[in-house]
C-alpha positions in Angstrom: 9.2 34.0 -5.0 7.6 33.9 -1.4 10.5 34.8 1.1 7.4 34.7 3.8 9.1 32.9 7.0 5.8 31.4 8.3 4.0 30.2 4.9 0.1 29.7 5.3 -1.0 26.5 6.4 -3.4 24.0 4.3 -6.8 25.2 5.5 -8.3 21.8 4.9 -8.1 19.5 7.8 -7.4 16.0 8.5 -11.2 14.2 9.5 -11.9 10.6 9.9 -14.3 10.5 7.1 -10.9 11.0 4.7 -9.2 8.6 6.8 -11.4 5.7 6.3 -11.8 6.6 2.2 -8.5 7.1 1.7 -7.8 3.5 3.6 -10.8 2.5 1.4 -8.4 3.0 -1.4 -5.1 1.4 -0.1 -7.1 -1.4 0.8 -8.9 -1.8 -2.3 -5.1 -0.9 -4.3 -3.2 -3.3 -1.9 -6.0 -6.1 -2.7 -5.5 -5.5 -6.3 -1.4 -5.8 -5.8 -2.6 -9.6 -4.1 -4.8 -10.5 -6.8 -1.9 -9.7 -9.3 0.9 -11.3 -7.4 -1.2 -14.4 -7.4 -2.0 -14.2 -11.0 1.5 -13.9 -11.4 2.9 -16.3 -9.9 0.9 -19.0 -10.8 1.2 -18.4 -14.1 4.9 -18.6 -13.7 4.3 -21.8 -11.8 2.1 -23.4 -14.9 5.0 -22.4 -17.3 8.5 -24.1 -16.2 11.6 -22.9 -17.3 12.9 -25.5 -20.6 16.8 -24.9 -20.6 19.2 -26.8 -20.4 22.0 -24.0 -19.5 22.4 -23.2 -16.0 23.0 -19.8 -16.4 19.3 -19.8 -18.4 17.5 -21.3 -15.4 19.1 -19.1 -13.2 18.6 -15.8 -14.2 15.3 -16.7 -15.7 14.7 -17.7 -11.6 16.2 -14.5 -10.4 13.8 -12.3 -12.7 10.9 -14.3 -11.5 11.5 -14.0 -7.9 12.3 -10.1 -8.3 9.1 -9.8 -10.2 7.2 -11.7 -7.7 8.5 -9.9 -4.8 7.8 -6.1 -6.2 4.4 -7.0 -6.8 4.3 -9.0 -3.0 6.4 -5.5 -1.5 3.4 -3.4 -3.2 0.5 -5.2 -1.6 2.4 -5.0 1.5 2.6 -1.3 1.7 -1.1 -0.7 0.5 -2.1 -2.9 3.0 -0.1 -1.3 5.8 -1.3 2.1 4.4 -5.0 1.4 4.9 -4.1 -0.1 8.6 -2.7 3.0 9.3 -5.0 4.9 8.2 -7.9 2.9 9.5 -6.0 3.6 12.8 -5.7 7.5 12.2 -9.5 7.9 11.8 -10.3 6.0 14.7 -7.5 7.9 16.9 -9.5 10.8 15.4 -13.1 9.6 16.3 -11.7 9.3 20.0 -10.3 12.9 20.1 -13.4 14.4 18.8 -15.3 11.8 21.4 -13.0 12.8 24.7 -13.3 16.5 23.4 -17.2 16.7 23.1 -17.0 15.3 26.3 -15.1 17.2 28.3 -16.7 20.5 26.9 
């Protein structure tokens, strides 16, 4: 085991090329969560529920809605991912801009 205090650091570094790739991915990840979650719930919409026991209809609603909204919280996060990381590369860009200027 390493009992160094100060472990080495990652000697790869953040640039805004891996920023915009890796919100390349989210994106295209969080557009493929929306696609689903449409699929989804339109096929639950073309298929009604055929009970006549309450507690039938309601859990049957229940496990729809939670399915739904899993798929829905996905996108969400993918998509806020690749804003974010969108944002970090062009932060980035502006550092390495102000920098080459002031030099």
């Amino acid at each position: 085991m390493n009992n160094d205090p100060n472990p080495t650091q990652p000697t790869e570094t953040t640039t805004p090329l891996r920023c915009v790739l890796g919100a390349a991915v989210a994106g295209g990840l969080g557009y493929a969560a929306y696609s689903l979650m449409i699929a989804i719930a339109t096929n639950f919409a073309k298929k009604p529920i055929h009970s006549d026991n309450q507690l039938v209809v309601n859990l049957t609603s229940a496990v729809r809605t939670l399915v739904v909204g899993i798929v829905a919280l996905g996108s969400g996060i993918f998509s806020l991912v690749a804003i974010g990381l969108l944002a970090l590369g062009i932060q980035l860009l502006i550092q390495q801009w102000t920098k080459s200027q002031n030099n």
